[in-house]
N, C-alpha and C positions, 0 to 999 in steps of 0.2 A: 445351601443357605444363600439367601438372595442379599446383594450388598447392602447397605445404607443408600436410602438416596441423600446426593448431591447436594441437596440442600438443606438438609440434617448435617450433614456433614462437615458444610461450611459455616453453620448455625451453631455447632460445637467447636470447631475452632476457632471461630472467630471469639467465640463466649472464654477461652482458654485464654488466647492472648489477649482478651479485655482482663479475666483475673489474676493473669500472669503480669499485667501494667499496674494494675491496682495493688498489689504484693509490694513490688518494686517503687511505685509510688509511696504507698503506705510508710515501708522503710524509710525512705527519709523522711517523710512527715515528724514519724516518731523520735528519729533524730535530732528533727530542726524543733522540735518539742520541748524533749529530753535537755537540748541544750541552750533553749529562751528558759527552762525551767530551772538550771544550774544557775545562770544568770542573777535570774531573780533574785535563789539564793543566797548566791554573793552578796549582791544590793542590800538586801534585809540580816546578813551578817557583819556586815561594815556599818550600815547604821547603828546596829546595838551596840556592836565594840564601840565604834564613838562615843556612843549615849553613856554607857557603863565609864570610858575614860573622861566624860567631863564631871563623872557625880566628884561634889566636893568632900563629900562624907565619906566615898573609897578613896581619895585623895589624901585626907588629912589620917587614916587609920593604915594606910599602905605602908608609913614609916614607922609605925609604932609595933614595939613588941607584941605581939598576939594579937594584931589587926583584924587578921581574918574573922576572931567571933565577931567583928562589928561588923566587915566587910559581907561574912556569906550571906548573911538574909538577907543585906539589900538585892545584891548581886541576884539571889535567888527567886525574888518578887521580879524582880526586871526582867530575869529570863523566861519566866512561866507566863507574864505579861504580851512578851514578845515573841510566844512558841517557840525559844531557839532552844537544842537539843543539852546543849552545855555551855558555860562560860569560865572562862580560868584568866586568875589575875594576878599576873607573878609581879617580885618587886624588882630591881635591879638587882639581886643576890640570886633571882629564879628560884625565890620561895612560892608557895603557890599560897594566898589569899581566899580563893574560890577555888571549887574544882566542885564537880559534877558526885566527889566521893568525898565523905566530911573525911574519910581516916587520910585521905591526901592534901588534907591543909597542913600548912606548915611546912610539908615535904619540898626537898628541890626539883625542879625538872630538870629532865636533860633531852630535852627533841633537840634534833638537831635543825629541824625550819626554825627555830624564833630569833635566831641570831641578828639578822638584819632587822628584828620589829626594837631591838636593844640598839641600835643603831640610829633611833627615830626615822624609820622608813615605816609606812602602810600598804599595808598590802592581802592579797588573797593567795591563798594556794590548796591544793587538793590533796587527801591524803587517806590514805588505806587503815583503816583500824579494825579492833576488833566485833563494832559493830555496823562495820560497812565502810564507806567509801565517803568522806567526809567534804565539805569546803569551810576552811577555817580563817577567820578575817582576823587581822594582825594590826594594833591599834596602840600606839607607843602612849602612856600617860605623861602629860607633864605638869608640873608643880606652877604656883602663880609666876614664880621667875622664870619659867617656861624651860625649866628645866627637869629634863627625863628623869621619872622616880618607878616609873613600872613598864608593863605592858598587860592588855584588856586582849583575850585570845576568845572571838566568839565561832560556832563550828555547827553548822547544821548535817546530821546524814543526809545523804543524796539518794532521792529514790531508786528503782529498781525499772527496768523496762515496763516490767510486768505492774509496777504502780502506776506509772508516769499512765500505761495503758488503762488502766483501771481508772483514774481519775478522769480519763476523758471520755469511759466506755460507751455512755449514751449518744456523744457526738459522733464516736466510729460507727455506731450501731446503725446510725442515720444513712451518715454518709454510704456503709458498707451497701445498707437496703436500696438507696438511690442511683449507687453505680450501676451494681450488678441488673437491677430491675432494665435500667436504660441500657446496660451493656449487653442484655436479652433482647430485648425489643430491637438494638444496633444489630447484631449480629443476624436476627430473623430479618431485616431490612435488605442489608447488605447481600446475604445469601439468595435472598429472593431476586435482586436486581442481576447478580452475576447467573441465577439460573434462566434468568429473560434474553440477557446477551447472549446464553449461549443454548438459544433457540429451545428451551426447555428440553435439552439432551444429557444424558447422563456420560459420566468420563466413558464409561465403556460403550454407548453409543457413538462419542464421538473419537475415539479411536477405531473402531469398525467402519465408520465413515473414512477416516484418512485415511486406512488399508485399502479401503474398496479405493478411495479416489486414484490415489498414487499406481496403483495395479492398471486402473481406467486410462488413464492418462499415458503410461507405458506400453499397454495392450493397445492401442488404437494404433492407428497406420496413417497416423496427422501429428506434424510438428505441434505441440503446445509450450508456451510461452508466456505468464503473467509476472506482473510485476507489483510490488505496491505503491502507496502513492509517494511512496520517499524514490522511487525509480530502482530497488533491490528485488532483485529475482527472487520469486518463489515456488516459481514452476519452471522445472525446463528437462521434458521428455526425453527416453534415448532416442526415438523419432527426430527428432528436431537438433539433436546431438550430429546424429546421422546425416542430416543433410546440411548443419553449418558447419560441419566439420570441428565441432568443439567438443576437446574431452576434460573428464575428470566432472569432479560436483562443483556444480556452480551459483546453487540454491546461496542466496544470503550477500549475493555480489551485483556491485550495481552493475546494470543493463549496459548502461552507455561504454564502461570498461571491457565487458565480455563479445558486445556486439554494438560497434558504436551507430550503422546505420540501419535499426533494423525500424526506427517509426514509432514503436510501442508507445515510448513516454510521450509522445503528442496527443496521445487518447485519454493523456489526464487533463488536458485544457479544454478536450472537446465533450461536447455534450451528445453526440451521436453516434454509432458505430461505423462502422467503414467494411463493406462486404466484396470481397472477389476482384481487390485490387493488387496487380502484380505489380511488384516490385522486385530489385534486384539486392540480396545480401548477401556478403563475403562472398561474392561474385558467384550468386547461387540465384536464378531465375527462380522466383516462388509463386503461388499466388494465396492468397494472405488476406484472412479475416481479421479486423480487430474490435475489439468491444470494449468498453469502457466500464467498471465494475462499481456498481452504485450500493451504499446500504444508509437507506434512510435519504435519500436522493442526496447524497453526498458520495463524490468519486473517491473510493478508498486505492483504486488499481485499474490495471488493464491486465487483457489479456489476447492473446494472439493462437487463431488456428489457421495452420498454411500448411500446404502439400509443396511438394515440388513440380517445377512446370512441365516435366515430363509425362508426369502423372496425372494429369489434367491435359494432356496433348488431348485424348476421346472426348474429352468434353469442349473443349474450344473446339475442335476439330467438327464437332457434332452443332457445332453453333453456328461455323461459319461457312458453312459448305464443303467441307471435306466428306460431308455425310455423302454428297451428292454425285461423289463417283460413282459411287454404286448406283445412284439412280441416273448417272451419265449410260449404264450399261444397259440400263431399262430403256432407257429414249433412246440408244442408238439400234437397239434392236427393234424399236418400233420404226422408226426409220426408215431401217435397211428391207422390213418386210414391205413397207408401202411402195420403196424400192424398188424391189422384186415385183409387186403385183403391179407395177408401171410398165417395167418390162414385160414384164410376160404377158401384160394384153399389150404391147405393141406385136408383141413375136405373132400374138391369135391371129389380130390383125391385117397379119402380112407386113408388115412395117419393120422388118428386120433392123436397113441399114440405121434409121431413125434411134431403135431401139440400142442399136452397138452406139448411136453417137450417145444418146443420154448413159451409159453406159462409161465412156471416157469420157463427158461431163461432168459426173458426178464425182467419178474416180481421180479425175484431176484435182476437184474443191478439196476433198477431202485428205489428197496428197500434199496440195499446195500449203493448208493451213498447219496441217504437221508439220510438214519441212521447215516452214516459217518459223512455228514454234519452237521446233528442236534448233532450229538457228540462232535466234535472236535470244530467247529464255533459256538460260542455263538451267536452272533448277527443275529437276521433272513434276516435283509436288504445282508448281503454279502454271505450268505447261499443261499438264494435267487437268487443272482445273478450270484453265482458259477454255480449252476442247470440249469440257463438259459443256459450259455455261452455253459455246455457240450453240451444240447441240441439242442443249433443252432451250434455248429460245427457237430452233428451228420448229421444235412443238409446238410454243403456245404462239407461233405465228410471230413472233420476235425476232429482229435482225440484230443480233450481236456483233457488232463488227470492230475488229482487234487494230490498231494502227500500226501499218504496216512497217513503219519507222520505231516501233516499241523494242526496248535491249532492256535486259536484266544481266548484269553479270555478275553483282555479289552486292549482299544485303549492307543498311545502315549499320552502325555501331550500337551494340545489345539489340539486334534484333533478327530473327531468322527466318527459314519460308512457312513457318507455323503460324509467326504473326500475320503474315504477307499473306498467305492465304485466308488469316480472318475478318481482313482488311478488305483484300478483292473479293471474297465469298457475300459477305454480309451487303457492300454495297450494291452488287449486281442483284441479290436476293431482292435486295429494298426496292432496284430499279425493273425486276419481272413484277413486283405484286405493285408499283407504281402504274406501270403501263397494261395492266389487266381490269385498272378500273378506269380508263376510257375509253373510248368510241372513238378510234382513227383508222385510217386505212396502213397507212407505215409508220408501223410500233417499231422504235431501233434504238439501241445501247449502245455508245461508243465507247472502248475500254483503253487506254495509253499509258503505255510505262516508257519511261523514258530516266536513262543513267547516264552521267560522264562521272567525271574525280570530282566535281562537287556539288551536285544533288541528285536525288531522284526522286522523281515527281511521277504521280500515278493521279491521271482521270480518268473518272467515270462521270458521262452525261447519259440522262435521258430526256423522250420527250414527253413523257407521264404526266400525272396529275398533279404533281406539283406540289411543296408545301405554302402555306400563309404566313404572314409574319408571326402570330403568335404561336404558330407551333414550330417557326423555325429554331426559336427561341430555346423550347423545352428537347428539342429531340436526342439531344446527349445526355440526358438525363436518364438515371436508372428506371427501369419500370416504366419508363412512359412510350406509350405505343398507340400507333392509331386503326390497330387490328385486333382487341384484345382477342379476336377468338382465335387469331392464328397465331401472337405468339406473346413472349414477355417481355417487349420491351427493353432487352440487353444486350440488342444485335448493335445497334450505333454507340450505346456507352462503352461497349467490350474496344470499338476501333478505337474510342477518343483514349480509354487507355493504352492501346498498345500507340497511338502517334504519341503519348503523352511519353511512354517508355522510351521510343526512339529520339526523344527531342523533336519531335517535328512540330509539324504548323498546318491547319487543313480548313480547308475556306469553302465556304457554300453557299451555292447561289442557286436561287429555285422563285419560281414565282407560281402563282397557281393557274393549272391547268395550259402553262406554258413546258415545264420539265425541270431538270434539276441537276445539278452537277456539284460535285463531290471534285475538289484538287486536294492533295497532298503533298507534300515536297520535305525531304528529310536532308540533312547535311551529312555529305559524306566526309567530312574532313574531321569528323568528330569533335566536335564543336562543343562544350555544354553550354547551350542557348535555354532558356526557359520556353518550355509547349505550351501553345496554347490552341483553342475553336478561335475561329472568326466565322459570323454568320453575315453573309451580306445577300441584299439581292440584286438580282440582275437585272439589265435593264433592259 
């Protein structure tokens, strides 16, 4: 049996608690009825008592013996006059005068209410009888020396719910047809709006949705992290547990308390996302998408996708040149064979000794620059990759040339040879496709690192093609390149991040068709200084 839909659903409920309000409304209606209806009552049984205590002709027969024959048919006209159910009019002795039953004239009363009306008090009170539930008005007589001689007892029954209801039933009829009519029409309104909000899915749609999400979001091998716009977590992966080191559930707890620097809540001020910026949180290298979550172009949340930066080592690595050992192996064996067939047509030749000297010429170069490098550069990852670079510029006719005064002995603070190598990879890349689109005789790249205890400073110049003022402008920017067919654009924004990670500062000076140089300089004294670009040109 297939459910109800959802908006049936809510269309019946809501129609319930509209006649479930209208009930409960209704009730006191009929109370505050019931009791402006008693009211009335009262009002119109105090009038007659009075009226019946000022006739002068019950006055003047209330002392005389056998009054009442003269007394009941006035009494009686008055009442029938004034619809009231009964009137009774005792003397000071509590003979009864009038009464409702002619065999009870002359008889004494004995109620126990009239006491206080013998007393010349007026007044009202309610009382239980045999034919219901009465309000009887209590009206003292007095004589022209204004002196008490009787009391006038006038007494209406009191209706019943079920009258009080019946006397209005045309207005209920209305009223009922009008509620309910509009409390249908409400309830189909309402249920339709709440099935629009919630993308016209059914509860059991949108429960199979949260199962798949929640599974999604745990099955992936990516931190996820959103928030809403009050800054309370609503997602937070064991992916992402795993690598901030946070346990237990933390869904429903604000962000700032659980992970005070992780960025998120700044994606509800901004209006744009934020792609493949590393940051550093609970002392955890990440690198970290964040996107801002719009409905109805109003930002309801954020939400954040980050790996950790080990995990992305292949792809930085593949960006910045680390790809390029392997192809360091290609150009050295191409190399080594031109090498070879250099010698070996000297040896053809007869040119022996020539051949042994190029022989320890070459064998030198390529001892001397290792040695150096194994000297001066501690780290083998940037050792490494110095070697490659001189090697593929000995290819494309490039002279790579290392300053011979260059030391690495240990990285800035938060940064390691992953960065360093994305930093010296990417720039020298920019400075071989620089110097492949001009026409010189001596293409050359000069590379310099340079460290004590408080800075290290890394340049790269070439004498390439140079940029112009308005693209020196955009060149750290994402996506912009001036090769789209060779690449995307994220080789120079990847470095402005990682000097922006280290705190550093990096300056550039290029003019066109003169060449271009890239400084860097980072504090080693760990310093927190704000990073910034400076572009300037050279003169």
């Amino acid at each position: 049996m297939n459910p109800l839909p959802i908006q049936l659903k809510i269309t019946i409920l809501s129609f319930g608690v509209v006649l479930f309000s209208l009930l409960i409304g209704g009730t006191f209606v009929l109370g505050n009825i019931k009791s402006i209806k008693e009211d009335e009552i009262e009002k119109r049984s105090m009038i007659v008592a009075r009226t019946v205590a000022e006739v002068p002709e019950i006055k003047k027969n209330l002392i005389e013996p056998y009054g009442w024959t003269k007394i009941y048919p006035v009494v009686e006209e008055i009442r029938i006059v004034n619809n009231v159910d009964y009137i009774v009019v005792l003397n000071n002795d509590r003979i009864r005068y009038s009464h409702p039953l002619q065999s009870m004239l002359g008889t004494i009363s004995y109620g126990s209410d009239e006491g206080p009306a013998f007393a010349e008090h007026t007044y009202a009170s309610k009382a239980k009888g045999e034919l219901g539930i009465s309000m009887r008005a209590f009206v003292p007589i007095m004589n022209e020396q204004r002196e008490q001689i009787g009391v006038v007892i006038a007494g209406n029954i009191l209706p019943t719910y079920m009258e009080s209801i019946y006397e209005v039933k045309y207005e209920i009829g209305v009223v009922m047809f009008l509620t309910l009519l509009l409390g249908i029409f409400g309830a189909w309104l309402l249920a339709k709006h709440i099935k629009e909000q919630m993308f016209q899915l059914e509860p059991h749609e949108i429960v199979r949705l949260l199962v798949e999400r929640t599974a999604t979001f745990h099955a992936i091998n990516e931190g996820v992290i959103a928030i809403d716009k009050n800054e309370m977590i609503t997602i937070f992966n064991e992916k992402a547990k795993q690598m901030l080191h946070i346990h237990g559930n933390v869904v429903g707890k604000p962000i700032r308390k659980v992970i005070p620097d992780t960025k998120l809540p700044e994606m509800l001020k901004l209006e744009h996302p934020i792609y493949n910026q590393e940051i550093l949180i609970q002392n955890t290298n990440i690198m970290s998408s964040r996107v801002p979550i719009k409905v109805d172009q109003k930002i309801v949340g954020a939400v954040a996708v980050f790996q950790d930066r080990t995990e992305v080592t292949m792809m930085a690595e593949e960006l910045t040149g680390v790809k390029a050992f392997v192809e360091a192996l290609r150009v050295q064996n191409h190399e080594h064979m031109n090498k070879l067939h250099t010698i070996a047509g000297l040896i053809q030749l007869g040119e022996q000794d020539q051949a042994l000297n190029y022989v320890y010429q070459i064998t030198e170069e390529q001892v001397e620059l290792t040695r150096f490098l194994s000297r001066r550069i501690s780290n083998q990852s940037i050792a490494g990759l110095l070697l490659s670079k001189v090697s593929r510029g000995k290819e494309l006719g490039i002279k790579v040339s290392i300053d011979r005064n260059s030391t690495l002995e240990h990285f800035p603070s938060h940064m390691d040879h992953h960065d360093f190598v994305l930093i010296l990879g990417n720039l020298i890349e920019n400075a071989f496709k620089a110097l492949q689109k001009v026409e010189i005789e001596d293409k050359e790249i000069y590379v310099s690192i340079y460290q004590n205890d408080e800075v290290c400073e890394i340049l790269v110049e070439d004498n390439g093609i140079g940029f112009s003022e308005s693209i020196q402008e955009q060149i750290f920017k994402e996506g912009f390149t001036t090769n789209a067919e060779e690449g995307q654009g994220i080789g120079l924004y990847m470095v402005k991040n990682m000097i922006e990670k280290g705190k550093g500062l990096i300056k550039v000076n290029s003019l066109p068709n003169k060449g271009t140089s890239f400084s860097i300089q980072f504090d080693m004294k760990q310093v927190e200084t704000n990073s910034s670009v400076k572009l300037e040109r050279s003169i």
